[in-house]
C-alpha positions in Angstrom: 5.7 0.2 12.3 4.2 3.2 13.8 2.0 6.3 12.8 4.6 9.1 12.4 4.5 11.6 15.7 2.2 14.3 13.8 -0.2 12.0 12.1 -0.5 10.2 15.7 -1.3 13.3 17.6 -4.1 13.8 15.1 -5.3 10.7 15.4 -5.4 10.9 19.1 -7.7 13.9 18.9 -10.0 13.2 16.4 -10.7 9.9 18.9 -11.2 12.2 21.8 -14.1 11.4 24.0 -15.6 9.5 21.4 -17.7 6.2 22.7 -15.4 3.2 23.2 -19.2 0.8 22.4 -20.1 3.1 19.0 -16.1 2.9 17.9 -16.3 -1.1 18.2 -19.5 -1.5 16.5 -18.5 0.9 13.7 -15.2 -1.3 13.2 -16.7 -4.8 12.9 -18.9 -3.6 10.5 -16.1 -1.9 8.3 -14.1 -5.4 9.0 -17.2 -7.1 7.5 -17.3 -4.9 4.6 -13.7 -5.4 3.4 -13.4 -8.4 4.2 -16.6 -9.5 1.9 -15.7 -7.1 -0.8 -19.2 -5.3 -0.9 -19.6 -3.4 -3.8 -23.0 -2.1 -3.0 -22.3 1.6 -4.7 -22.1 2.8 -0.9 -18.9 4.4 0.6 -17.7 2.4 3.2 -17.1 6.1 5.4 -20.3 6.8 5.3 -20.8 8.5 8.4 -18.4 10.2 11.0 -18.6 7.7 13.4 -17.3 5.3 10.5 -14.5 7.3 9.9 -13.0 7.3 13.0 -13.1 4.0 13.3 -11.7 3.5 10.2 -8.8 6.3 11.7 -8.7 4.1 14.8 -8.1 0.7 13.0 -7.3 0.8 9.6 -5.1 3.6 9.2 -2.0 2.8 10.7 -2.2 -0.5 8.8 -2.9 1.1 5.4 -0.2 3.8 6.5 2.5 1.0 7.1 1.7 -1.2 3.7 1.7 1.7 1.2 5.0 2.9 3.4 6.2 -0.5 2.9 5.7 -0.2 -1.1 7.3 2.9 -1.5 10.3 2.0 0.2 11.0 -1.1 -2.0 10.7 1.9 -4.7 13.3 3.9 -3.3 15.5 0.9 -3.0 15.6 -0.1 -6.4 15.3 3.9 -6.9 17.9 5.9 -4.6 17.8 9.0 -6.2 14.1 9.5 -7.0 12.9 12.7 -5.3 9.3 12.9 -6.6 8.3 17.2 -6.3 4.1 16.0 -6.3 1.8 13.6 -5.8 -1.4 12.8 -7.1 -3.8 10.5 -4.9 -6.6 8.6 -6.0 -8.9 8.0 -3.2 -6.9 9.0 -0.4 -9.3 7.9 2.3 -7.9 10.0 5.4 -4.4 10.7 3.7 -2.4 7.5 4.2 -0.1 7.3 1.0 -0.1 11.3 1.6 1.9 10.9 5.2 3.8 7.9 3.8 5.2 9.8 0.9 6.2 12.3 3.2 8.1 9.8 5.3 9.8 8.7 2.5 10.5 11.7 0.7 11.1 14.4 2.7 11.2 17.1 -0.3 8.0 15.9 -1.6 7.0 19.6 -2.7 2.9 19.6 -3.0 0.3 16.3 -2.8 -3.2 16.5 -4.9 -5.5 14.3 -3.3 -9.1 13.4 -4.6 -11.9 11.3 -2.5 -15.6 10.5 -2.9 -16.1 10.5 0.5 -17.2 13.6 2.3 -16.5 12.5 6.0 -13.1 11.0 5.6 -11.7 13.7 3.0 -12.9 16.4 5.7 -10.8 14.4 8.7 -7.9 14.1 6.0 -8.1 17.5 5.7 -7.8 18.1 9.4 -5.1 16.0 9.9 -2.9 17.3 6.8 -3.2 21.0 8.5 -0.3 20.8 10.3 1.8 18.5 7.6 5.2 19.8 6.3 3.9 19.3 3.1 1.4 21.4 1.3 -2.4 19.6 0.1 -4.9 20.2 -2.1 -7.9 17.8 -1.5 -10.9 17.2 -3.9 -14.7 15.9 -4.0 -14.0 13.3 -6.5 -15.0 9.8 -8.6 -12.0 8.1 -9.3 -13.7 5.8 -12.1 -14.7 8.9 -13.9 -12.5 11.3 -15.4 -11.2 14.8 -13.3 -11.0 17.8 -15.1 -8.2 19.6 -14.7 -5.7 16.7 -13.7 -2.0 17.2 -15.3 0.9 14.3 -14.2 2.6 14.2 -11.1 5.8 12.5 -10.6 4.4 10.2 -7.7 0.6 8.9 -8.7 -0.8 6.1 -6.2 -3.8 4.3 -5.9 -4.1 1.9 -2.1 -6.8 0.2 -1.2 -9.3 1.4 -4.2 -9.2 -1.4 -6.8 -11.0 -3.7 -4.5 -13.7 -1.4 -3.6 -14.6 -1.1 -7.6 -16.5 -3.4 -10.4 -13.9 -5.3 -12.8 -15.1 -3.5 -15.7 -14.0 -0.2 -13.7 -10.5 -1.4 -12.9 -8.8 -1.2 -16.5 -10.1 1.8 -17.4 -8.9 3.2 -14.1 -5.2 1.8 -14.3 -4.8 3.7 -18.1 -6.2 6.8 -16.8 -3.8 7.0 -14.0 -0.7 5.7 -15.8 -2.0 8.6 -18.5 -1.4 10.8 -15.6 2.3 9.7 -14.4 5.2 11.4 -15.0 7.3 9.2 -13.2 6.1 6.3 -11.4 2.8 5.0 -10.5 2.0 2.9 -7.1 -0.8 0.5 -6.6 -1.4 -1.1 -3.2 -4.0 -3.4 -2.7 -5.0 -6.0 0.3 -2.6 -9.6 0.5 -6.1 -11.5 -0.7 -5.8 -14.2 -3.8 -8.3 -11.7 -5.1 -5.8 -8.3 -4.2 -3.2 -10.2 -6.1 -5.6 -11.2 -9.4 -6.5 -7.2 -9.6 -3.0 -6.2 -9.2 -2.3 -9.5 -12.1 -4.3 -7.5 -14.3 -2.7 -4.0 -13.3 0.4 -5.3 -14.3 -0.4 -7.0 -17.7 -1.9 -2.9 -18.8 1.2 -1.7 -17.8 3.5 -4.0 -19.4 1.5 -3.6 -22.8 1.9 0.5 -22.2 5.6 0.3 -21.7 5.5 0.6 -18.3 8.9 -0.8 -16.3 8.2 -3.1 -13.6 10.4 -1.3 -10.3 8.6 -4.0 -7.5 7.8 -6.3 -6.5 8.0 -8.0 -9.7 12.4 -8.8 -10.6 10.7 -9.2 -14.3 8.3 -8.4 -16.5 7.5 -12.3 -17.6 4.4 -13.8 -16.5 3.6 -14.1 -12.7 5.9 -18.0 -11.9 3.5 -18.4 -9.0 0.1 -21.2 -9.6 -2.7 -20.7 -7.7 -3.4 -21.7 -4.9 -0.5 -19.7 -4.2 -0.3 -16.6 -4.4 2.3 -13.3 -3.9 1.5 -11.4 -0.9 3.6 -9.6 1.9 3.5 -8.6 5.2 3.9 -5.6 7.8 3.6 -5.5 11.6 2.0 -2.8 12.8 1.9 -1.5 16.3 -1.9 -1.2 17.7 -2.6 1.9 20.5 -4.5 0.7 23.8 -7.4 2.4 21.6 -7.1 0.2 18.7 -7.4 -2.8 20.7 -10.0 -2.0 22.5 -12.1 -1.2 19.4 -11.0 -4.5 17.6 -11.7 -6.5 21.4 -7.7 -7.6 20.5 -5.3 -8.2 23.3 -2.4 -8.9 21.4 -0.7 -5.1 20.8 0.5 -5.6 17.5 -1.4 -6.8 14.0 0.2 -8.6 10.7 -1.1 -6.6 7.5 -0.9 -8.4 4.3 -0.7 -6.7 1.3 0.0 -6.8 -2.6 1.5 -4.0 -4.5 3.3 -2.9 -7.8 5.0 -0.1 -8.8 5.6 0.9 -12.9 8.3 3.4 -13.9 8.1 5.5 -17.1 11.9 5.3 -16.0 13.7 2.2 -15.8 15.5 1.1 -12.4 18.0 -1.5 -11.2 16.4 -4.5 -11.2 17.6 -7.0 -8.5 18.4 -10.9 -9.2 15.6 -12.2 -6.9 12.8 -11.2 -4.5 11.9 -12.7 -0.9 8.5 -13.7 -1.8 7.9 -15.6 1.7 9.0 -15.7 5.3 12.5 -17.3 5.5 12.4 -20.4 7.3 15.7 -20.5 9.7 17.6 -23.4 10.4 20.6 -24.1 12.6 23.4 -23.0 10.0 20.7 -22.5 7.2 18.1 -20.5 5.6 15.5 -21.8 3.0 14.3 -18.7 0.9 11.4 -18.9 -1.2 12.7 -16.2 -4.2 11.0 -14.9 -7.7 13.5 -14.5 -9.7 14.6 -12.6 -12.9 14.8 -15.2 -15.2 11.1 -15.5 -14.6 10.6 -18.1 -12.2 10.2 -18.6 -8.5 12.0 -21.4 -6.5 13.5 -21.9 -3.2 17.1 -22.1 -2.1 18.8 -23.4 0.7 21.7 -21.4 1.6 24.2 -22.8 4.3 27.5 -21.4 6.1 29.3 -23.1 2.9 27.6 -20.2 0.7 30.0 -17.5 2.5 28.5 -14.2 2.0 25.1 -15.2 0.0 24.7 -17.0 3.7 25.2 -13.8 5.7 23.4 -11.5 2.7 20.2 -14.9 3.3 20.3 -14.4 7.2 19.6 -10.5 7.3 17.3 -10.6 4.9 12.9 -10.7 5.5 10.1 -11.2 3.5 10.1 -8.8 0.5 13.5 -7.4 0.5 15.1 -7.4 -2.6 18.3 -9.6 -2.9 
């Protein structure tokens, strides 16, 4: 998956002439930070060198999860057509641009960061959007004044950067603030999945309806050390490589999600919940299903159609 056209040719420019050395040391040193889960009350984008670096590497990998999440929404969803959107730490705009992909008559987007540095390149890059944004200075584990429901409300990438006690209190407010259906998108960590665990367990005791990844509303069938995660390739610039000292031109971004409806949706029989394993004339799927319970299946040229629906299918599509 690739940056769509407009967000890329922003992205292009805000890199312009900017030092290949300072953009490489700036991106370890982000890798370091999520990858140890620092909570150390500093934002990550700190600085403007940070936030290109962070435009450089971890966009288009944020950009192709959350884009990922919201089309397993509109699959089990056709005809929602969300008119706004209400973003809790947007970061530089990511679940912004995917909505838009996904929605085309998305109508207005409210999004609120912390972050001075990355909320002032997020505003640059939504100039030229389709779509009209508001953006605002903003805590998202306090509560914002003047916030009514929005048909879309999403939250990527935020859970992990916040204390436990935080979390809950967080999840309620937002799911206070959807109209329709709320999105949460976190990294494909044992840890990503326990927060999104406990997302899920708030929901279901407000009502919520479970859209995806989740065929159920039962307890989560998987034991640790397992653990529910999925997967997106995304397609790395010459510049992103060079930054991350990669030579490989593509990246595998793991992620965790889970989307509640105040509406319910068609729930399918069973989820991919790994990478099918092909075999001549077979394929072994590993499937949650909606009885409550994960297994796998072996399906063979004798299962007919199931065999030919088993072959086309990839890791998190809905069966």
């Amino acid at each position: 998956m690739e940056l769509p056209p407009l967000l890329r040719q922003g992205v292009d420019a805000a890199l312009a002439g900017v030092s290949l050395a300072d953009l490489g040391r700036a991106a370890g040193t982000l890798s370091a930070r999520y990858r140890a889960e620092i909570r150390d009350g500093r934002f990550h984008l700190s600085d403007d060198i940070a936030a290109r670096a962070y435009l450089a590497t971890r966009l288009p990998a944020t950009y192709a999860a959350i884009r990922a999440a919201m089309a397993a929404v509109a699959d089990i969803r056709p005809h929602f057509t969300p008119v706004d959107l209400l973003d809790l730490g947007s970061g530089p705009g990511s679940a912004f641009w995917a909505a838009m992909d996904c929605w085309p008559d998305l109508g207005h987007a409210l999004l609120v960061e912390g972050s001075g540095i990355i909320r002032t390149w997020g505003e640059r890059l939504a100039q030229d959007a389709p779509v009209p944004s508001e953006w605002r200075a903003g805590n998202v584990t306090e509560p914002l004044a003047d916030l009514q429901p929005r048909d879309l409300v999403t939250l990527a990438y935020v859970l992990d950067e916040l204390d436990e006690p935080a979390r809950g209190p967080l999840v309620d407010r937002l799911w206070s603030l959807t109209r329709d259906t709320l999105l949460i998108v976190e990294p494909g960590t044992p840890a990503g999945w326990e927060r999104i665990l406990a997302a899920r367990g708030r929901l279901i005791a407000a009502g919520a309806t479970l859209l995806a990844p989740c065929p159920h509303a039962a307890a989560c069938p998987l034991v640790r050390p397992d653990w529910c995660h999925f997967s997106r390739r995304v397609a790395r610039s010459r510049l992103h490589r060079q930054a991350k000292g990669a030579e490989v031109p593509w990246e595998d971004e793991k992620f965790i999600y889970l989307a509640a409806s105040r509406l319910p949706g068609q729930q399918p029989a069973a989820r991919v919940i790994a990478p099918p394993r092909l075999g001549s004339g077979q394929v072994r799927l590993k499937l949650c299903l909606s009885e409550g319970r994960a297994e796998e299946r072996l399906f063979t040229k004798r299962s007919g159609a199931d065999f030919k629906r088993a072959r086309r299918s990839d890791w998190g599509d809905a069966l």
